[in-house]
TIRO-2110 file (N, C-alpha, C; in Angstrom, 1 decimal):
// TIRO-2110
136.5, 78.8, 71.3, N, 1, A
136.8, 79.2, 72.6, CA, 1, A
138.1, 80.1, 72.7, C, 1, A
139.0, 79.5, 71.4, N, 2, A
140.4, 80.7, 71.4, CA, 2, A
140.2, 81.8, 70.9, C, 2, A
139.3, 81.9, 70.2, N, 3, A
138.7, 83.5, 70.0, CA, 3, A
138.0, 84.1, 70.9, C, 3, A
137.5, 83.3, 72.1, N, 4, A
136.8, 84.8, 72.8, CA, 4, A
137.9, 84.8, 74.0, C, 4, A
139.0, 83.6, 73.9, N, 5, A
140.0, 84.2, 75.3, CA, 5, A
140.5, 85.2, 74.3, C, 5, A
141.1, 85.1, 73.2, N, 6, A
141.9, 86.4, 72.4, CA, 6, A
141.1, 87.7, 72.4, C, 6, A
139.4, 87.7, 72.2, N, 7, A
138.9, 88.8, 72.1, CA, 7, A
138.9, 89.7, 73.1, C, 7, A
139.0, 88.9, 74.3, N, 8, A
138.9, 89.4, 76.2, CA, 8, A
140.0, 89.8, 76.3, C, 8, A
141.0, 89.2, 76.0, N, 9, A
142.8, 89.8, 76.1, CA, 9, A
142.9, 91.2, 75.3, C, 9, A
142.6, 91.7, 74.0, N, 10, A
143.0, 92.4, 73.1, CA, 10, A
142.0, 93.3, 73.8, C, 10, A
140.7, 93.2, 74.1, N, 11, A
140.2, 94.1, 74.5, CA, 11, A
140.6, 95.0, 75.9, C, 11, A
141.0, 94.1, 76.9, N, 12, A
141.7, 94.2, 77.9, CA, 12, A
143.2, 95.2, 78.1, C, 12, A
143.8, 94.8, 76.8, N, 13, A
145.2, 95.5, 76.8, CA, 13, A
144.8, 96.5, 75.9, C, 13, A
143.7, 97.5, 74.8, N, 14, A
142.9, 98.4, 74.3, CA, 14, A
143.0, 99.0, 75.5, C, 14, A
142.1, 98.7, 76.5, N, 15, A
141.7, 99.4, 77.1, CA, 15, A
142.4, 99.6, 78.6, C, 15, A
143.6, 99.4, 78.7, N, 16, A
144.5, 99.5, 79.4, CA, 16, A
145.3, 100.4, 79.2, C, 16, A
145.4, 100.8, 77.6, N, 17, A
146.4, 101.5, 77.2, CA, 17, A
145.7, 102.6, 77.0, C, 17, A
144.0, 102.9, 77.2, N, 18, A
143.0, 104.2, 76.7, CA, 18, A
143.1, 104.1, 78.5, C, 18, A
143.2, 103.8, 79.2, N, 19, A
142.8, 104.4, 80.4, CA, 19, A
143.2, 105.5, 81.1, C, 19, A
144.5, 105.5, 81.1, N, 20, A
145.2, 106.7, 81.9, CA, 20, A
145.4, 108.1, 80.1, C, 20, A
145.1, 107.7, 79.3, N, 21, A
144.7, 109.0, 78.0, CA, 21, A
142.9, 109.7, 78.5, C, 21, A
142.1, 108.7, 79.0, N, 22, A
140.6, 109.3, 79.1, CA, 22, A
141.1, 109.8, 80.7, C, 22, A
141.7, 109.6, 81.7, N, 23, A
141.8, 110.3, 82.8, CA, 23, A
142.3, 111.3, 82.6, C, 23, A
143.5, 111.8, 81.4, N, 24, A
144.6, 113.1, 81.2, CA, 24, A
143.0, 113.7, 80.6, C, 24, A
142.4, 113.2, 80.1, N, 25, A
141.7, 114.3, 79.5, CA, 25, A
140.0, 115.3, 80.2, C, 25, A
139.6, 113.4, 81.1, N, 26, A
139.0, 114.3, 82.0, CA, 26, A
138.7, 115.2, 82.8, C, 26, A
140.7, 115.4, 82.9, N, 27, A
141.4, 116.5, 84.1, CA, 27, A
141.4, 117.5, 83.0, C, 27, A
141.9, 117.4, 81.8, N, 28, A
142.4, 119.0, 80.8, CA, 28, A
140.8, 119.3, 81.0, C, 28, A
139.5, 118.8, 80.4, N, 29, A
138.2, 119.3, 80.2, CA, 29, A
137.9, 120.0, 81.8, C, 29, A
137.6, 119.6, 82.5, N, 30, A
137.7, 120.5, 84.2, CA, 30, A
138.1, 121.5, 84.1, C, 30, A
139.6, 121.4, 84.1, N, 31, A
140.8, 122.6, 83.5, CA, 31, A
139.9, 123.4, 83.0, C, 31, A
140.1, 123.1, 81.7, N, 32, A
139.4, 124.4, 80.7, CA, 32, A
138.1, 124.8, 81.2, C, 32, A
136.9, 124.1, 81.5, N, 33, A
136.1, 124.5, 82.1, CA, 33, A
135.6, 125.9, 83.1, C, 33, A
136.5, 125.3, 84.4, N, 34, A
137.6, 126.3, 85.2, CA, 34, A
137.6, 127.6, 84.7, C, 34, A
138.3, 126.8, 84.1, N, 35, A
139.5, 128.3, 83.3, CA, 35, A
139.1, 129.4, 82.5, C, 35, A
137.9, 128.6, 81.3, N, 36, A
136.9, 129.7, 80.7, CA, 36, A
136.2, 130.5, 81.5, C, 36, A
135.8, 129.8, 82.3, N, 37, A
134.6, 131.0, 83.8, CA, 37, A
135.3, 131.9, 84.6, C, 37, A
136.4, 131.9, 84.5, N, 38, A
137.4, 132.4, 85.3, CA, 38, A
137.8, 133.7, 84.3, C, 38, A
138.1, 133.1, 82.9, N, 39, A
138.3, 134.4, 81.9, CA, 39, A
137.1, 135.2, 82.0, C, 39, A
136.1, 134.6, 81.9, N, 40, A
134.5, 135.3, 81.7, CA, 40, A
134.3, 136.2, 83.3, C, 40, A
134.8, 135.9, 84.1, N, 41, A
134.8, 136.9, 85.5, CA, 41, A
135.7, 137.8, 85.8, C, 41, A
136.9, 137.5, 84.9, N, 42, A
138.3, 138.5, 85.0, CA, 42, A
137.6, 139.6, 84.2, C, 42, A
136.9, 139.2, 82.6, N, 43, A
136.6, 140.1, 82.0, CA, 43, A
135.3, 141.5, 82.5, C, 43, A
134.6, 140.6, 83.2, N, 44, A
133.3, 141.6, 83.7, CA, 44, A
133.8, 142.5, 84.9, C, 44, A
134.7, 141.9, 85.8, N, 45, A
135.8, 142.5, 86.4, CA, 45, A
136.3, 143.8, 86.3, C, 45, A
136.9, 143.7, 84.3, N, 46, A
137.7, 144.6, 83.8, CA, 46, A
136.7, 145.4, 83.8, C, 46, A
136.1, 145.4, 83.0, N, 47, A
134.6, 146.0, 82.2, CA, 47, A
134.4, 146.7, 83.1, C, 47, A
134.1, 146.1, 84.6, N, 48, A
133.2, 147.0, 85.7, CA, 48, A
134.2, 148.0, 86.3, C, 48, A
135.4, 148.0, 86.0, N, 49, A
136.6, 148.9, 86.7, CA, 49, A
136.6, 149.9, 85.6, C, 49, A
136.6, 149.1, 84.4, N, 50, A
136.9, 150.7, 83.3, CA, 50, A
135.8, 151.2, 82.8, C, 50, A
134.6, 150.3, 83.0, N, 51, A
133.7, 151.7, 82.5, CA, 51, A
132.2, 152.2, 83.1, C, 51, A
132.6, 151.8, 84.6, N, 52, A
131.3, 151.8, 85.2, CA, 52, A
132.1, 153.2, 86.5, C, 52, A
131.3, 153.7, 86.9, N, 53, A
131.7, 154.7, 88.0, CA, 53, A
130.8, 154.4, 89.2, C, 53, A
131.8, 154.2, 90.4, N, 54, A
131.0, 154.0, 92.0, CA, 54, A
129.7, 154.9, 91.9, C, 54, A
129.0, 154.3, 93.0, N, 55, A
127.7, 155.5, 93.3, CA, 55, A
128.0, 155.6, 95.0, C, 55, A
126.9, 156.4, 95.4, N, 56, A
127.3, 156.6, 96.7, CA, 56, A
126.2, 155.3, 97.6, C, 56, A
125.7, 154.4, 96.7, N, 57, A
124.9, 153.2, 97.7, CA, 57, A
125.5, 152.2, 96.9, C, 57, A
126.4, 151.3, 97.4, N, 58, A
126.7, 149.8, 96.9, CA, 58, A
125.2, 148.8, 96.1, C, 58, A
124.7, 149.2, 97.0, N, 59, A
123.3, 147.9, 96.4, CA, 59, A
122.8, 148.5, 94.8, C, 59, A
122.8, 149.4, 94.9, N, 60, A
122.1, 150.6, 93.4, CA, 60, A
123.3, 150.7, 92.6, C, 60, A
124.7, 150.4, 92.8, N, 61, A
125.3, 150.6, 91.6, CA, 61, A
125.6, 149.5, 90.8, C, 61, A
126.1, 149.8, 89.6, N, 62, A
126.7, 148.8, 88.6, CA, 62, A
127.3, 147.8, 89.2, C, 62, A
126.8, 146.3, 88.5, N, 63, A
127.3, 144.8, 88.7, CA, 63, A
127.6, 144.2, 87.5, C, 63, A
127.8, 143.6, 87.8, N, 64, A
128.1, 142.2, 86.5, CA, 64, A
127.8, 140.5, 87.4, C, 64, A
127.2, 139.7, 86.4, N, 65, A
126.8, 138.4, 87.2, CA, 65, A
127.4, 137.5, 86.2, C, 65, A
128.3, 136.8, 86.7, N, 66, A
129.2, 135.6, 86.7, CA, 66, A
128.6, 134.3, 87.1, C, 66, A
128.5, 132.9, 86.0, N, 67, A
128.4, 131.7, 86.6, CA, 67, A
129.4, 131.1, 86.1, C, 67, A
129.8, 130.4, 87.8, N, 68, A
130.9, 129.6, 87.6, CA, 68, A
130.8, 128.3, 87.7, C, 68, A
131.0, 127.5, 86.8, N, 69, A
130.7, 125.9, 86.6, CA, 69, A
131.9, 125.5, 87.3, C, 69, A
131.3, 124.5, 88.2, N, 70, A
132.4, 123.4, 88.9, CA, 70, A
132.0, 122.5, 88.2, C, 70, A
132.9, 121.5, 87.7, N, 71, A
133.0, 119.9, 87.5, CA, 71, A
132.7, 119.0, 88.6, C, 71, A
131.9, 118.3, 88.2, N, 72, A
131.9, 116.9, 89.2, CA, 72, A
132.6, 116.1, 89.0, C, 72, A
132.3, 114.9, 89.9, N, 73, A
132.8, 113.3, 88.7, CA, 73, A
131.7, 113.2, 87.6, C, 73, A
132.7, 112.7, 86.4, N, 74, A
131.3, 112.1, 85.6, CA, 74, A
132.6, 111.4, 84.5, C, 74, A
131.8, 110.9, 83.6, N, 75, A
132.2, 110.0, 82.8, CA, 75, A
133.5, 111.3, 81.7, C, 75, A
132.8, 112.3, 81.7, N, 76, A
134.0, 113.3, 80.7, CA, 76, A
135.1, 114.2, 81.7, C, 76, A
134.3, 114.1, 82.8, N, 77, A
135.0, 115.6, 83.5, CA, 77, A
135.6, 114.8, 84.5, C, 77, A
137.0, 115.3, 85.6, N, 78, A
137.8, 115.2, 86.9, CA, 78, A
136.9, 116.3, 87.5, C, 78, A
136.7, 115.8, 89.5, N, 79, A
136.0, 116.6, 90.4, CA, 79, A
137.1, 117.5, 90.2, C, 79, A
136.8, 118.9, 90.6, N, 80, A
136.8, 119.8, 90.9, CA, 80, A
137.3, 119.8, 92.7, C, 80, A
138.0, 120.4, 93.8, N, 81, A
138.0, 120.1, 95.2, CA, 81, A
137.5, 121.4, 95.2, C, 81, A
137.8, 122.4, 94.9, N, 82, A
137.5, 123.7, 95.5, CA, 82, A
137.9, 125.0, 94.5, C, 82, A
137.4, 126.0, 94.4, N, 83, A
137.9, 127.2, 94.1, CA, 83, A
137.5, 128.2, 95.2, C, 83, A
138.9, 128.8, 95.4, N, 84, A
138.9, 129.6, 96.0, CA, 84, A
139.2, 131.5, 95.3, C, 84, A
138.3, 132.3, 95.6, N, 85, A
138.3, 133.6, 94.9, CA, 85, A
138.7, 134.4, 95.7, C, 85, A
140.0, 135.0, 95.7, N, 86, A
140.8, 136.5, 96.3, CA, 86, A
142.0, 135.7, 97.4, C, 86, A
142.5, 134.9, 96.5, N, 87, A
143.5, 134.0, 97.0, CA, 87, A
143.5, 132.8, 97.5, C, 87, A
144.6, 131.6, 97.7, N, 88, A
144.6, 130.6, 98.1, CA, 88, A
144.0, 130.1, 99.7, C, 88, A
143.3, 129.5, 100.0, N, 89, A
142.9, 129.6, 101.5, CA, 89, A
144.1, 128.4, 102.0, C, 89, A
145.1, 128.1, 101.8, N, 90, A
146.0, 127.6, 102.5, CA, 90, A
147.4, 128.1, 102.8, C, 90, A
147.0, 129.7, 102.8, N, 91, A
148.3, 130.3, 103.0, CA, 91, A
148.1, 131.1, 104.3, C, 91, A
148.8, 131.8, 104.6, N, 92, A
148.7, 133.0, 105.9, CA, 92, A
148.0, 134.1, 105.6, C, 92, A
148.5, 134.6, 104.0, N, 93, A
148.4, 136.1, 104.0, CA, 93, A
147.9, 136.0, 102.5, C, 93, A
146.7, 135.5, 102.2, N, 94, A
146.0, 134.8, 100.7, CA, 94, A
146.3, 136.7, 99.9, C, 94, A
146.5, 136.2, 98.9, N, 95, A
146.9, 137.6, 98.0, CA, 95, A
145.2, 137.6, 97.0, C, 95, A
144.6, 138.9, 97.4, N, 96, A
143.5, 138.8, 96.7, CA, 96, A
143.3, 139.0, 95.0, C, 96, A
144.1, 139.4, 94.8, N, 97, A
144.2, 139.0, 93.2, CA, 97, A
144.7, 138.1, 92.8, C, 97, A
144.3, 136.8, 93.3, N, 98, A
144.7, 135.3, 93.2, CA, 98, A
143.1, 134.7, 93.2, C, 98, A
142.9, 133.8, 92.3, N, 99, A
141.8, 133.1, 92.2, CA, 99, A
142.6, 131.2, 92.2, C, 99, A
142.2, 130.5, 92.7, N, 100, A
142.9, 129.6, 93.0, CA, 100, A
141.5, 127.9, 92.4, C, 100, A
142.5, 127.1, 92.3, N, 101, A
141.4, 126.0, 92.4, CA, 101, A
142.4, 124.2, 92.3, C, 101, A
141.5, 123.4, 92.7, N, 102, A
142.4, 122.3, 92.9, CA, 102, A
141.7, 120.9, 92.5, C, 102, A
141.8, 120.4, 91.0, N, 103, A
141.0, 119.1, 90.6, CA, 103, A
141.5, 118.0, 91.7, C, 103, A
140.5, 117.3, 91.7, N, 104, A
140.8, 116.5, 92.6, CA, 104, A
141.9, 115.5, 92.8, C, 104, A
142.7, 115.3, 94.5, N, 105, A
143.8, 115.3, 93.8, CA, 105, A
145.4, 115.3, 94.1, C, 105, A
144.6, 116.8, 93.3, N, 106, A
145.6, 117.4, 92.0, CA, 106, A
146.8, 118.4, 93.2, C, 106, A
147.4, 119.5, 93.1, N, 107, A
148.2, 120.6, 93.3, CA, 107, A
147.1, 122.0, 92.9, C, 107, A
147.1, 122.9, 94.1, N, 108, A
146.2, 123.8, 93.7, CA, 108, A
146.8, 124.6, 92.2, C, 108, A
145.7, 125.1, 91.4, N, 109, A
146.7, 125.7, 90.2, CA, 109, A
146.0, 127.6, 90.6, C, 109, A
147.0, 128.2, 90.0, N, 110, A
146.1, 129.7, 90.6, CA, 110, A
146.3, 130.3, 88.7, C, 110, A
145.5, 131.5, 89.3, N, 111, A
145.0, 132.6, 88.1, CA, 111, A
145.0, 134.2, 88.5, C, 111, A
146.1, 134.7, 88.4, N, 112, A
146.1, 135.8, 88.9, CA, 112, A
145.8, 137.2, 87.9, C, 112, A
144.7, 137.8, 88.7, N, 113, A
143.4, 138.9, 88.0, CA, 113, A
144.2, 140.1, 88.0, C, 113, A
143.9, 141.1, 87.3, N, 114, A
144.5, 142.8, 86.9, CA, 114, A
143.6, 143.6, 88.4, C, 114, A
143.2, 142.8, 89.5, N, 115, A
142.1, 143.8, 90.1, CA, 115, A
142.3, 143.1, 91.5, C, 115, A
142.0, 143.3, 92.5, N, 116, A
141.8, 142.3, 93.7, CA, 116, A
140.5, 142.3, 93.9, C, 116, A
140.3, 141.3, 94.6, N, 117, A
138.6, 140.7, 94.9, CA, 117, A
138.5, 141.1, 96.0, C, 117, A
137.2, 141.5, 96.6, N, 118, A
137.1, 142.1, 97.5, CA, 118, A
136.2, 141.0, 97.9, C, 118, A
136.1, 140.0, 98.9, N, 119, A
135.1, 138.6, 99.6, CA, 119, A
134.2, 139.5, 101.0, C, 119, A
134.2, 140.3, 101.9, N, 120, A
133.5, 141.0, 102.7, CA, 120, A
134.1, 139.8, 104.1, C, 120, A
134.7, 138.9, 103.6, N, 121, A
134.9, 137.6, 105.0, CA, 121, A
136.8, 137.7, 105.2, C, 121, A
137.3, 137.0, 106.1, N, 122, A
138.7, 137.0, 106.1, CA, 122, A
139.3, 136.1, 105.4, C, 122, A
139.8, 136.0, 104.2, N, 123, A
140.1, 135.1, 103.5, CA, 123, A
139.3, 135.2, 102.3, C, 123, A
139.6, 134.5, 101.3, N, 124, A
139.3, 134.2, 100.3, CA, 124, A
137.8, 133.3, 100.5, C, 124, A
137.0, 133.7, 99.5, N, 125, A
135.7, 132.8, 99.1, CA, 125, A
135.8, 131.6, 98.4, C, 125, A
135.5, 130.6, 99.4, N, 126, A
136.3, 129.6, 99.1, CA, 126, A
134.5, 128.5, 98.6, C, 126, A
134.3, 127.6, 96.9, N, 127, A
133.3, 127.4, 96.8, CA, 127, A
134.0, 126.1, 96.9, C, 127, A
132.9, 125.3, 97.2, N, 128, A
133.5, 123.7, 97.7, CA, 128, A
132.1, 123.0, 96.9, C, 128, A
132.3, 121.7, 96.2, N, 129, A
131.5, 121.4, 95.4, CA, 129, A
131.0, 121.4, 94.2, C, 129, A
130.4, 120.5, 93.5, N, 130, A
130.4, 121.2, 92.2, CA, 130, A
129.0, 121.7, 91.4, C, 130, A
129.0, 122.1, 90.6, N, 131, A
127.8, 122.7, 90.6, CA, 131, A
128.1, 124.0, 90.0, C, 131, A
126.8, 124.8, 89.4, N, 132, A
127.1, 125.9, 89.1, CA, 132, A
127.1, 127.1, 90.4, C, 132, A
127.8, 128.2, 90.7, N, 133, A
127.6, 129.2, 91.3, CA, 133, A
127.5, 130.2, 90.7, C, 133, A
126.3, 131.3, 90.7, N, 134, A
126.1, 132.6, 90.5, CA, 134, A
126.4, 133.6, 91.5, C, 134, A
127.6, 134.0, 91.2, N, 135, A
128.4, 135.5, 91.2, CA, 135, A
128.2, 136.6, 91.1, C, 135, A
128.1, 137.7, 92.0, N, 136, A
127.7, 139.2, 91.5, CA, 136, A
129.1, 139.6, 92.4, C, 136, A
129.8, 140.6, 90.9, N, 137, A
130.4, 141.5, 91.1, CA, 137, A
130.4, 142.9, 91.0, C, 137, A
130.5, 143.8, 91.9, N, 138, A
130.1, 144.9, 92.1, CA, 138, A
131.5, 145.7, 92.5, C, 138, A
131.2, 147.2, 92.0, N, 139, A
132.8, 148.0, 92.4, CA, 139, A
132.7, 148.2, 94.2, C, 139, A
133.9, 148.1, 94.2, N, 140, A
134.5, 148.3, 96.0, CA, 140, A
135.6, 148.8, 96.0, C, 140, A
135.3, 150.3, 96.9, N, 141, A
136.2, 151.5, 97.2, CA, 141, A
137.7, 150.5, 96.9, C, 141, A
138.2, 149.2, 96.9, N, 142, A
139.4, 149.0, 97.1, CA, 142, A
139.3, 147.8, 96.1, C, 142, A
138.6, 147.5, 94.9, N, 143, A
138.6, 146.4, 93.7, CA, 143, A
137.5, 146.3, 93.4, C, 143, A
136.7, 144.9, 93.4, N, 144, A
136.0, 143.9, 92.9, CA, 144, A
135.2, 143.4, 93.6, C, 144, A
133.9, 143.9, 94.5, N, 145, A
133.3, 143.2, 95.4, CA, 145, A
132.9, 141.7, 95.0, C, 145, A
133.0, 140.4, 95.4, N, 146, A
132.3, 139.0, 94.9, CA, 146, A
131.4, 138.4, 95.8, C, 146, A
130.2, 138.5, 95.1, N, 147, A
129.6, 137.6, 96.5, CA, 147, A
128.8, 136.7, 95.8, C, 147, A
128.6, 135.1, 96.5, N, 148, A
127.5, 134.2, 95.8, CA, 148, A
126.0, 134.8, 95.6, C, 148, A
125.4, 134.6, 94.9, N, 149, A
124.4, 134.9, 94.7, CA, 149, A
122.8, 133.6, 95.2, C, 149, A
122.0, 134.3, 95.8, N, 150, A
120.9, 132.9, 96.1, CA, 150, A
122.0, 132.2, 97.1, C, 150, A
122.2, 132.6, 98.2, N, 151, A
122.8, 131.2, 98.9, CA, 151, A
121.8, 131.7, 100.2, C, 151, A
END
């Protein structure tokens, strides 16, 4: 019987001391998540600014399509609250070459792009939930047009 009160104890203080290490990391995995999709849109971004040329119909010219993986809850990953594209949607005056996002939580963290995003709405495009979203970016007289795709 002193063995399985000791086995319950030791396991107990194991896994007391793994708990808040598997939470730091369910947040860094999100993070990076995030973060890679965010490089992979900055990049198609660049690409479509340096080597594509406007046409005179938006629908007919050069794009690039971006999916952006949000995190849910789950056993490896921290939710995700929100990402927000062409600035923070909790300011006055959102700066469009700001891509923004907030684990759950958390403090928004931002990512600021070489281009501004062009959303067609006042404010920043703001995705709420997790999941993947497909992104088409297209050139706009003034950056980066972004819009969801299939919604």
């Amino acid at each position: 019987m002193i063995r399985v009160v000791l086995a319950v104890a030791v396991t107990l203080a194991l896994f007391a001391v793994a708990a808040p290490a598997a939470a730091d990391a369910r947040e860094y995995r999100s993070d990076r998540i995030v973060a890679t999709d965010l490089t992979a849109m900055e990049r198609a971004g660049t690409a479509l600014l340096g080597l594509e040329d406007p046409t005179p119909s938006p629908g007919t010219g050069p794009r690039r399509f971006v999916t952006l993986r949000v995190p849910g809850d789950s056993w490896s990953t921290a939710p995700v609250d929100w990402v927000a594209l062409g600035g923070r949607p909790d300011v006055a005056h959102p700066d469009p070459r700001v891509v923004a996002y907030a684990l759950a939580g958390g403090d928004p963290r931002t990512v600021e792009l070489p281009f501004p995003l062009v959303t067609g709405a006042d404010g920043p495009l703001v995705l709420e939930g997790s999941g993947r979203f497909e992104l088409r970016l297209s050139l706009a007289p003034d950056g980066v047009r972004v819009e969801r795709v299939g919604v």
